[in-house]
N, C-alpha and C positions, 0 to 999 in steps of 0.2 A: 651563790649559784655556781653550779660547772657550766663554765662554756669554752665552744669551741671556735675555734676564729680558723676560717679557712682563707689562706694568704697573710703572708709577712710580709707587704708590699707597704707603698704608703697609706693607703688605706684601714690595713692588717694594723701597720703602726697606731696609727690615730685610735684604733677600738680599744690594742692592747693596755695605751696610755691611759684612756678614761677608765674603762677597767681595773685597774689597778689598785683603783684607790677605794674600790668598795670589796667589799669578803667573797671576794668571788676566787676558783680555782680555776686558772684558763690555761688549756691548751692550744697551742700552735700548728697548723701545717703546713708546710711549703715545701716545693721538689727542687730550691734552693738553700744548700746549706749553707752558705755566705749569710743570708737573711737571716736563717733560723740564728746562726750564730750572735749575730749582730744585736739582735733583738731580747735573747737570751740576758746581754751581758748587760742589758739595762736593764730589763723587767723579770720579775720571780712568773716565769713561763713554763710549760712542759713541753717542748718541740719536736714535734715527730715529720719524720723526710720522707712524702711522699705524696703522691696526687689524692688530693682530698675528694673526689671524685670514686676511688675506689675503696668499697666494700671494706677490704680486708686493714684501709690503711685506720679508717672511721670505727674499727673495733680496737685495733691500736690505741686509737684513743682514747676509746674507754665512751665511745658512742652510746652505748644502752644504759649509761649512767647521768649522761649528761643532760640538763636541762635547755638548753639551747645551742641552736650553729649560727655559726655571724660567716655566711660566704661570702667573700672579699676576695677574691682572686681576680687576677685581669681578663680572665676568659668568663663572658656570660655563661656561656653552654656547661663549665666546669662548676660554676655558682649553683646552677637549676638545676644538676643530677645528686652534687652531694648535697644538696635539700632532697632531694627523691629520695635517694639510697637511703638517706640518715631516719625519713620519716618511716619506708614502709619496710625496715630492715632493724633500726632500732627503737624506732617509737620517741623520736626527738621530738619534745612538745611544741617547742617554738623554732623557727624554721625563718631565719634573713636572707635574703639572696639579693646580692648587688647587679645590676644590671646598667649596664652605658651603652647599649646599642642600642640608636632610634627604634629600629623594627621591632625588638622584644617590647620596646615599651609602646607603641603603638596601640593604643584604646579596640581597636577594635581585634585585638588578639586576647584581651582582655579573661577571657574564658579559658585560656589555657591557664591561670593559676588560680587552681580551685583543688577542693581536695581527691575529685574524680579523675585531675588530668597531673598536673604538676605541685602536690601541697607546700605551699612556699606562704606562710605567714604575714610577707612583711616586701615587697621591693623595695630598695631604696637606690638610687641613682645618686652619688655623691657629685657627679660633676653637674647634672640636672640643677640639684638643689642649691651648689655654690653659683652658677650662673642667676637663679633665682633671685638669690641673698643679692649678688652686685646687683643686678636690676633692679629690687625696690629700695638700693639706695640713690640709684643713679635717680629714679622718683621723685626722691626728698633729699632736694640739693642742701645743705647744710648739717643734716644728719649723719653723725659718723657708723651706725648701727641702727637695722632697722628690721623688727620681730612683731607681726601682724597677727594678732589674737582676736577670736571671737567671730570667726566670719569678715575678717577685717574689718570689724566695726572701732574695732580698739587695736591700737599700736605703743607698742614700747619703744620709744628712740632711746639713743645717747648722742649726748651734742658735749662739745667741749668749751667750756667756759673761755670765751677770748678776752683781751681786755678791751674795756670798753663796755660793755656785755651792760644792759641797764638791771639789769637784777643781780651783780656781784655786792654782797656783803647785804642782800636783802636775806630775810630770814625766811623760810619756804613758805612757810605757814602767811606771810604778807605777800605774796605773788600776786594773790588776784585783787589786791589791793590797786598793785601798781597796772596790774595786766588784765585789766578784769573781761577780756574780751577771750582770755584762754582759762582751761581748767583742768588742772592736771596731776597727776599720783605720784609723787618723788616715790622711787622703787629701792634706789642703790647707788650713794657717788664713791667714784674712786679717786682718793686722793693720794701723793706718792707710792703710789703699786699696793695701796691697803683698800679693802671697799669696805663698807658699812651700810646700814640704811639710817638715815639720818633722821632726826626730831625736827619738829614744825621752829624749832627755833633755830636751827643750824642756818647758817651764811656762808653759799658760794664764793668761793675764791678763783683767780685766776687760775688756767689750768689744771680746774675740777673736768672730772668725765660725772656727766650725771644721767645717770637710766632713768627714765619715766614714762608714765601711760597717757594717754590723749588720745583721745575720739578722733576718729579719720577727720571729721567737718574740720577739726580746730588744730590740724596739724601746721598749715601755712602759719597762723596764727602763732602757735607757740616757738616755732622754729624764728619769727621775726623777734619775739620778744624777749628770748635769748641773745636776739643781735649775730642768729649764725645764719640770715637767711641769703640764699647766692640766688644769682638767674636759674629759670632751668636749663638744663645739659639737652642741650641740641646736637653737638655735634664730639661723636663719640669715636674713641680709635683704640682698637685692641692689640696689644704687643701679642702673641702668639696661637695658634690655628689650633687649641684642642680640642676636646668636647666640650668645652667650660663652655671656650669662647663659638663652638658652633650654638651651641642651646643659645647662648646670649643675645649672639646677631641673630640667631631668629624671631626670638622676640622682642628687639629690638625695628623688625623690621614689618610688625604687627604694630606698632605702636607710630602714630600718624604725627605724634608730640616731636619725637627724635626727626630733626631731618637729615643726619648721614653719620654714617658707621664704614669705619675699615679696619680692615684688618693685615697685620706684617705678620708674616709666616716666613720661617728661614727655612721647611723644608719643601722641594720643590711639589714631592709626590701630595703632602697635605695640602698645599695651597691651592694646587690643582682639585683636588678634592672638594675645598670647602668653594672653588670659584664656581665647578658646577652644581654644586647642593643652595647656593646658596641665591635667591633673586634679584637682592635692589644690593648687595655688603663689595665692595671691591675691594679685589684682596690682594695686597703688596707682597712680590717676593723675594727674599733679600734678608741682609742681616740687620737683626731689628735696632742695633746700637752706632748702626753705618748712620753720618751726618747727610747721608745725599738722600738715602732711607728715607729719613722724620722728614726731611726737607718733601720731600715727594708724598709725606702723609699728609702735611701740612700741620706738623705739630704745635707749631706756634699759635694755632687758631681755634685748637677743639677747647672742650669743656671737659672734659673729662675723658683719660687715659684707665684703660685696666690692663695689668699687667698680670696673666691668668699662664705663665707655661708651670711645666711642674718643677720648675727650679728657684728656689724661695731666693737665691741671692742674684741670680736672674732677675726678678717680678723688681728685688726692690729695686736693684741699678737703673733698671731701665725705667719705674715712676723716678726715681732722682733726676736722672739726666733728662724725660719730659718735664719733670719742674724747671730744670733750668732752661728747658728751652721754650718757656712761654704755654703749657698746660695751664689751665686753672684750677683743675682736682684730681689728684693721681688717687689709683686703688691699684693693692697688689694685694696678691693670696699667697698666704705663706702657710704652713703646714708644723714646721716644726718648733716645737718650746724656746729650743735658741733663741727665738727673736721674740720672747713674749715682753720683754724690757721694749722693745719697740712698738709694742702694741700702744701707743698712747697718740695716735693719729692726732699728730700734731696739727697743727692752721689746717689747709686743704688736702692734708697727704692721709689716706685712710687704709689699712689694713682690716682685712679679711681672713678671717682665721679657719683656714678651708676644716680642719681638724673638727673642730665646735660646730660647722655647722655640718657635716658627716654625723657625727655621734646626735644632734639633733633627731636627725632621724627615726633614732632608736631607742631612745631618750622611752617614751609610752612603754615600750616593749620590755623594759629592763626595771622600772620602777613598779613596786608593789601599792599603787594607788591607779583610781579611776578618772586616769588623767587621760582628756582629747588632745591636746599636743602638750608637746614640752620645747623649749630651748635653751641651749645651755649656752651661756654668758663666754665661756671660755677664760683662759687666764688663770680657772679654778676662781672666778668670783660667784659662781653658782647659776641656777638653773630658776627659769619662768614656769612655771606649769599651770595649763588652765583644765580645770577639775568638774566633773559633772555631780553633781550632789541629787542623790534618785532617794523616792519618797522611802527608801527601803534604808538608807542609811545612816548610820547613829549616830551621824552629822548636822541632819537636817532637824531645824527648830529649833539649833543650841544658838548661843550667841557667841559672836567670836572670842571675846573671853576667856568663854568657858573649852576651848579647846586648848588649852596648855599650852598653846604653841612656844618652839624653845626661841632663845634668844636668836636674832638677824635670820628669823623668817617672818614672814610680813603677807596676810590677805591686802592686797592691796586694792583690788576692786571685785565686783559682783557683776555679772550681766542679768540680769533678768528684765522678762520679756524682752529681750533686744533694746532694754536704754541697759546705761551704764550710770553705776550708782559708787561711790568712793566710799566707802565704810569707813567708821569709826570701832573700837575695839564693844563695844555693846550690841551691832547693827547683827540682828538675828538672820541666819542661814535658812533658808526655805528650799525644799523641794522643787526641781528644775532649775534651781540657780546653777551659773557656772560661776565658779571662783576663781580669779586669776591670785596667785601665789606666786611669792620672791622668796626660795630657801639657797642660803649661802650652802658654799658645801660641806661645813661640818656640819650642818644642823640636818641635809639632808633625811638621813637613818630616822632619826625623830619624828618627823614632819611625815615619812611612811607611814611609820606604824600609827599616825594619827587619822590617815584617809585612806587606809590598806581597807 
């Protein structure tokens, strides 16, 4: 595919990254040549210097050839015109426009993006969606990742094997021997920075990450019988005031569960911001690593810390030093690969990988199958996608078998009619099923052309 990525910001980064690694030809734009440079000397990019927004810069880039725009820029208003311009100027099929301002996304404005007013394909809010992601794990105390498929009727966790853990050195396939009150789909464990999908014989070890699916009812359940189960997160404190953490305290403060959330902001004008947008959230101002600060959050007594500003060695100092000072579960969002060796959310400390769940987003729009959502695992251990199967497709009535699937991708379960059913390699595909699918990301490409 040609696409065009409007902004070389951190966001611009994050698309360039995933991109990359599929046969695609991507150009760049930015009114920043520092960026464009920067960006350049990691990724095989075309960079062009200029506001993506104007006409003449979008033929530059070879607009009327291209198959998609990814608007990424920090400015909403600069996102929604070069989706305008690109659509009714060069006929851009598909059309992403990032948007972070509450009012643009406001439901009842809803009717400006259609193809009579603003033709824009696709919104996506990247700090919306990483506020989302911490909230349903703040949910599911024990879980270090947490991807709700199906209507949320079904959920993929990953929990990290502790010691102690009463299913270590049990072989998968005898879980509900021992646990027969849970039931659930091993998807993908990672062990020393390699993932796999593992056989009913394979045996947990300490300091496995392992991905699996579980029916919302039997979540409690399975997260106990891993031995990763904590209290719930009552009382919540956010290290920095941006959009992450405004979406977050807001629904945080819809949620009757949580009884108090705050928030440290170091700069005056935000803090002020989010104290009058914000109802039941008090908000600290001050610098968020000052000892009299946490003392005045009351660090020592929340349940869980997120550390959400946009500086990934920032996010982690400040969960380390609430670890030591009496946190129970830190989260920080980190952005960049640097730190993907840290992704392995040790005991309570868990990482968020803003990057992955950005490209989540767009994940449907970029794959050549008839997938309802997707999300991608991050780390490069691959992607979840749940697939609609319509009576029209040369899918439906085969058995899984008989679809070739290549090696470490995996149907891992089936929704029909709203139960959920664990398939064995024989269990036949039927019209209106939805299939949840594990493709690692070499197998990717394959696993397309098999549901394209």
């Amino acid at each position: 595919m040609k696409i065009i990525v409007c902004g070389a910001g951190r966001i611009g980064k994050s698309m360039v990254s995933f991109l990359s690694y599929g046969n695609n030809d991507i150009i760049v734009i930015d009114t920043d040549q520092q960026k464009l440079d920067e960006i350049s000397k990691e990724w095989d990019i075309m960079p062009i210097l200029g506001n993506a927004a104007h006409p003449d810069i979008l033929e530059k880039a070879e607009a009327n050839d291209a198959d998609m725009i990814l608007a990424v820029t920090n400015s909403d208003e600069t996102n929604l015109v070069s989706c305008q311009v690109a659509d009714c100027l060069f006929n851009v099929r598909q059309k992403v426009a990032r948007i972070d301002s509450p009012e643009f996304l406001n439901p009842i404005w809803c009717e400006l993006y259609n193809p009579k007013h603003i033709n824009v394909d696709l919104l996506i809010s990247p700090d919306m969606a990483i506020a989302e992601t911490i909230y349903e794990i703040i949910k599911i105390p024990g879980a270090s990742s947490v991807m709700p498929l199906a209507e949320k009727l079904l959920y993929m966790l990953s929990v990290r094997c502790q010691a102690g853990s009463p299913l270590i050195k049990t072989p998968l396939e005898h879980i509900e021997m021992i646990a027969p009150e849970i039931k659930i789909s091993a998807v993908s464990v990672v062990r020393n920075g390699k993932n796999f999908i593992p056989s009913g014989e394979f045996c947990l070890e300490e300091g496995d990450e392992l991905y699996f699916l579980v029916e919302s009812k039997d979540i409690d359940a399975a997260i106990t019988a891993f031995g990763c189960m904590r209290p719930n997160n009552e009382k919540v404190l956010i290290f920095g005031g941006n959009q992450v953490a405004y979406y977050l305290a807001q629904k945080i403060e819809e949620d009757d569960s949580i009884l108090s959330c705050k928030i440290i902001e170091d700069d005056k004008r935000r803090a002020r911001y989010l104290a009058q947008n914000l109802e039941h959230t008090p908000v600290i101002y001050g610098e968020m690593l000052s000892d009299v600060i946490l003392e005045e959050a009351d660090v020592d007594s929340v349940d869980v810390t997120i550390s959400a500003t946009l500086r990934d060695k920032d996010n982690l100092l400040t969960s380390l030093i609430a670890k030591k000072n009496g946190a129970k579960t830190t989260i920080s969002v980190v952005n960049s690969k640097a730190y993907n060796t840290l992704v392995s959310n040790l005991s309570d400390s868990i990482i968020v990988d803003g990057s992955s769940v950005t490209v989540s987003a767009i994940l449907k729009e970029l794959r050549k199958a008839q997938i309802k959502q997707a999300h991608s695992l991050g780390r490069g251990l691959g992607e979840i996608w749940e697939i609609e199967i319509d009576e029209h497709s040369v899918n439906a009535n085969k058995k899984i078998n008989d679809l070739d699937l290549p090696e470490n991708s995996k149907i891992c379960a089936i929704v029909r009619d709203r139960q959920i059913i664990y398939p064995d390699i024989y269990a036949k595909i039927l019209p209106a099923d939805r299939l949840i699918l594990f493709s690692s990301s070499k197998a990717i490409k394959k696993v397309e052309k098999i549901f394209s």
